[in-house]
C-alpha positions in Angstrom: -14.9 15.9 12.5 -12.7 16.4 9.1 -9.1 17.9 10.6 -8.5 21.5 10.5 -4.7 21.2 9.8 -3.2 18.4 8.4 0.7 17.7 8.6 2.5 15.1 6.5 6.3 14.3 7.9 8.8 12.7 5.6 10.8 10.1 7.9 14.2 10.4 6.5 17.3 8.0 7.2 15.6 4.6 6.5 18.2 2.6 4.6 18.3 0.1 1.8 16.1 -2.6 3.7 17.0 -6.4 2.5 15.3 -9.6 3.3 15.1 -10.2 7.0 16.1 -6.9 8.3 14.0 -5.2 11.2 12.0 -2.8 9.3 9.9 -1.8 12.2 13.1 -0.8 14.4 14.4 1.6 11.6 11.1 3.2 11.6 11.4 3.8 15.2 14.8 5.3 14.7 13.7 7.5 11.7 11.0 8.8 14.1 13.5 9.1 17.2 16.2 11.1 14.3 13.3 13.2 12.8 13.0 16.5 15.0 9.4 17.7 15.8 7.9 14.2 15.6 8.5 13.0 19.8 6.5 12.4 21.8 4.1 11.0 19.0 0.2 11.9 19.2 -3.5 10.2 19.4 -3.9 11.8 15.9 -0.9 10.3 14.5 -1.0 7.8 11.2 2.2 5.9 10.0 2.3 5.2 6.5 4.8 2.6 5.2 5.7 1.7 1.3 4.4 -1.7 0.2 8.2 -1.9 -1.1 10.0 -2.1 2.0 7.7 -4.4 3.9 7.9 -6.6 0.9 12.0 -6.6 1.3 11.9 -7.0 4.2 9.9 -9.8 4.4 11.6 -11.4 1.4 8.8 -11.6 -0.8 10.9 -11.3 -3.6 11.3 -13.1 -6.6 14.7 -13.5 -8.4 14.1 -13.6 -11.8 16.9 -15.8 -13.1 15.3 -18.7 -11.9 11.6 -17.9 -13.8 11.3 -19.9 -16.7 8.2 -18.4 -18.8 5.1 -20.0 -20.0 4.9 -20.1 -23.7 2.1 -17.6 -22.9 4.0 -14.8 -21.1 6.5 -15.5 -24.0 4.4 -14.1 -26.7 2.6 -11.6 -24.6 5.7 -10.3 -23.7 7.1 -10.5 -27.4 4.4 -8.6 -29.0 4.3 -6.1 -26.6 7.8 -5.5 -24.8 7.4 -6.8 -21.8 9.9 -9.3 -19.5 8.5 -12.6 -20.0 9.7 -13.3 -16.9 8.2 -11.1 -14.8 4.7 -11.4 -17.3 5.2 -15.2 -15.8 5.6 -13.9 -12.2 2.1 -12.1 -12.7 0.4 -15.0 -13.8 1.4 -17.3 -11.2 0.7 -14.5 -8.5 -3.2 -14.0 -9.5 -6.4 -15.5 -8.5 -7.8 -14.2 -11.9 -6.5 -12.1 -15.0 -9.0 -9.9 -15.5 -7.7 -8.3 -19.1 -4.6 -9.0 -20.7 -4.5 -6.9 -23.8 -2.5 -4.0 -25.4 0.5 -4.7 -23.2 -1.3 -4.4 -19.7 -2.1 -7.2 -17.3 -5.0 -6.6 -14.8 -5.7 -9.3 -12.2 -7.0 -10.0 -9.1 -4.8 -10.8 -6.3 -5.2 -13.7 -3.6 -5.9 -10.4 -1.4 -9.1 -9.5 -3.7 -7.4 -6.4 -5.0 -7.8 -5.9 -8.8 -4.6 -4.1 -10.3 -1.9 -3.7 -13.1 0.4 -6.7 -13.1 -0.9 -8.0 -9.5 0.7 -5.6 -7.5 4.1 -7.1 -8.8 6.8 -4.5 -9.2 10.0 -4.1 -11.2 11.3 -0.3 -9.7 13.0 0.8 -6.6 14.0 -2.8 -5.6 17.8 -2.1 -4.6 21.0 -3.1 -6.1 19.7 -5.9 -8.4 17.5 -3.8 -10.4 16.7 -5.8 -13.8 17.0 -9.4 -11.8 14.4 -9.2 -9.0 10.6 -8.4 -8.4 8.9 -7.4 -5.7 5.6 -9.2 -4.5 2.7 -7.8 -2.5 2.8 -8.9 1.1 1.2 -12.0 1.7 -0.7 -10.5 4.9 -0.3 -6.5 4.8 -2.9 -6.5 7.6 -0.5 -8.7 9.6 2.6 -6.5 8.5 1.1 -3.4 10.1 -0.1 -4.6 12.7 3.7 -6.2 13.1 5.1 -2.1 12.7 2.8 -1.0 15.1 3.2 -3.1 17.9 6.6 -2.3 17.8 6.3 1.5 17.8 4.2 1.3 20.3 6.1 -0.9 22.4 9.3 1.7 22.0 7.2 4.7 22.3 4.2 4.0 24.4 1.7 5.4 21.9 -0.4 3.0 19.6 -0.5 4.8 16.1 -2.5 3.2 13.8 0.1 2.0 10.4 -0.9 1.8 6.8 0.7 0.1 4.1 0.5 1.7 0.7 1.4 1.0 -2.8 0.4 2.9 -6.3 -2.8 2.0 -7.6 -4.1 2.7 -11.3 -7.9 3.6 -11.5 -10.6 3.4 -14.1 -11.3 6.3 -16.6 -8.7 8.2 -14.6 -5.3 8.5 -16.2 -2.8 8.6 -13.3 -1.7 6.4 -10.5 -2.3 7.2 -6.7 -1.2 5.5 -3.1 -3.8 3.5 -1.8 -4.1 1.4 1.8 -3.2 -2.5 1.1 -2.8 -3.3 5.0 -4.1 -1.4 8.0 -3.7 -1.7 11.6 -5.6 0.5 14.1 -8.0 2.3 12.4 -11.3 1.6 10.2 -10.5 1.9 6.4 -14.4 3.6 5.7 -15.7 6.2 7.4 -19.8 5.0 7.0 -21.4 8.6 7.0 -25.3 7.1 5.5 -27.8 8.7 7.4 -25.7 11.4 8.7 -27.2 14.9 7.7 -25.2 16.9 5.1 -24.2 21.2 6.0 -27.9 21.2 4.4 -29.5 18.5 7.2 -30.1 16.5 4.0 -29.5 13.2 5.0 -26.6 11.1 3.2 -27.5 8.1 1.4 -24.2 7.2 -0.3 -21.4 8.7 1.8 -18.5 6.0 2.3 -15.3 7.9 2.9 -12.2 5.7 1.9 -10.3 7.3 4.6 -7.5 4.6 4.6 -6.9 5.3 0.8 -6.7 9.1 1.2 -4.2 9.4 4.0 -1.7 6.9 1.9 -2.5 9.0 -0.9 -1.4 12.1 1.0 1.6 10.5 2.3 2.7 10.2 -0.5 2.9 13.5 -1.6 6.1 14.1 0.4 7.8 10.2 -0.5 7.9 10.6 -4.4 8.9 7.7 -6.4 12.4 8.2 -6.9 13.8 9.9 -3.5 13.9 6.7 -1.5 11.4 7.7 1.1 9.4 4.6 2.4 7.8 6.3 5.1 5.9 8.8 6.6 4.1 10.1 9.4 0.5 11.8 9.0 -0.3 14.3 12.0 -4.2 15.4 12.3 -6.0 12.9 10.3 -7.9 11.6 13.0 -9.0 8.8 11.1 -11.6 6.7 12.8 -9.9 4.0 15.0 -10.2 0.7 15.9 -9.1 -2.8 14.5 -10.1 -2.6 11.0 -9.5 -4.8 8.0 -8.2 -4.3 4.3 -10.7 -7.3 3.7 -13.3 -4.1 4.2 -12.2 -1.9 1.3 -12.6 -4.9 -1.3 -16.2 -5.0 -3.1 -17.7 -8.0 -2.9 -18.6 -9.7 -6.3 -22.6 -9.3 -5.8 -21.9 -5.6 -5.3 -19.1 -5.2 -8.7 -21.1 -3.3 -11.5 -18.3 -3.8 -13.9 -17.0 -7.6 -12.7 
């Protein structure tokens, strides 16, 4: 059943997270600090920045230490880019899908097709101009990670989601999307269920995953240094899903 109220909670008081620090228990704290969130609920979602699960697990890459292809040098020299973080993208994908008028789309070793392979320049911390953040190398295994441990300290099992901003086709505009789940099904599979009408559905796949990171994200901004949030009423369906779900397969790509 779609909710009936939907809440979205800011977790504030998560600090600057570096490589090796214990992202999950700051969560927990922020959610312990956050008045109105204890005792958590069945219908609760946690959704946590790709950022700071990248910091935290030091996928990182220092920039003084990239020496550029002759390739990411001219890219980067027609267009304005950092060579050395055009370089970083190319050594992070599986396949560059277009590389023209200043943009780089590839495909990641995940399977997710996106501007400069999900590798990201802003909101990295203190070195800001000399580091780059990678995408997780298992988001399904990081929020699975976050959620054992809030359940652990809290005794409820809320599903976690990691998020980053995704570009989309036609559409001009990024939104948060789900890059790693844990606990619930990324698709809600309504084919064959009957419409208000009792017309059956013959298309219906509701990216569920993808809309409650993209209303999380609604109360974290870009720029306010909020890399989590909890999402109250959802009620997403559950169960031990996979990212690996939400990625088309080739044979089913109309625009591969």
């Amino acid at each position: 059943m779609p909710a009936e109220r939907l809440e979205v909670h800011v977790l504030e008081g998560i600090p600057e997270i570096a490589a090796g620090d214990d992202l999950a228990a700051r969560i927990g704290d922020a959610v312990a600090g956050s008045p109105g969130l204890l005792p958590l609920r069945p219908d609760d979602v946690l959704v946590v920045t790709q950022k700071v699960v990248s910091k935290a697990e030091g996928a990182i890459v220092d920039l003084t230490s990239v020496t550029p292809r002759p390739e990411a040098v001219d890219f980067a020299e027609r267009w304005g880019r950092d060579a050395r973080q055009v370089e970083v993208v190319l050594r992070e994908a599986r396949r560059v899908v277009r590389m023209e008028h200043g943009v780089l789309i590839t495909e990641t070793p995940h399977g997710f097709v996106c501007a400069n392979g999900g590798v990201d320049a802003s909101n990295v911390g203190p070195r800001s101009g000399d580091v780059v953040t990678l995408l997780p190398r298992d988001p399904d295994g990081s929020a699975t990670t976050i959620r054992a441990a809030v359940r652990e300290r809290f005794g409820v099992d809320v599903p976690v989601i990691v998020s980053d901003s995704f570009g989309r086709p036609w559409r001009w505009g990024i939104t948060d999307v789900a890059i790693g789940i844990s606990g619930l099904l990324p698709l809600e599979d309504l084919r064959g269920a009957p419409d208000h009408d009792g017309r059956l559905m013959r298309s219906t796949v509701r990216a569920v995953a993808d809309e409650v990171a993209s209303a999380a994200e609604l109360v974290l901004g870009k720029a306010a240094g909020r890399p989590a949030a909890l999402v109250r009423g959802a009620n997403p369906p559950l169960g031990e899903g996979s990212i690996r779900e939400l990625v088309m397969a080739p044979e089913n790509d109309l625009f591969r």
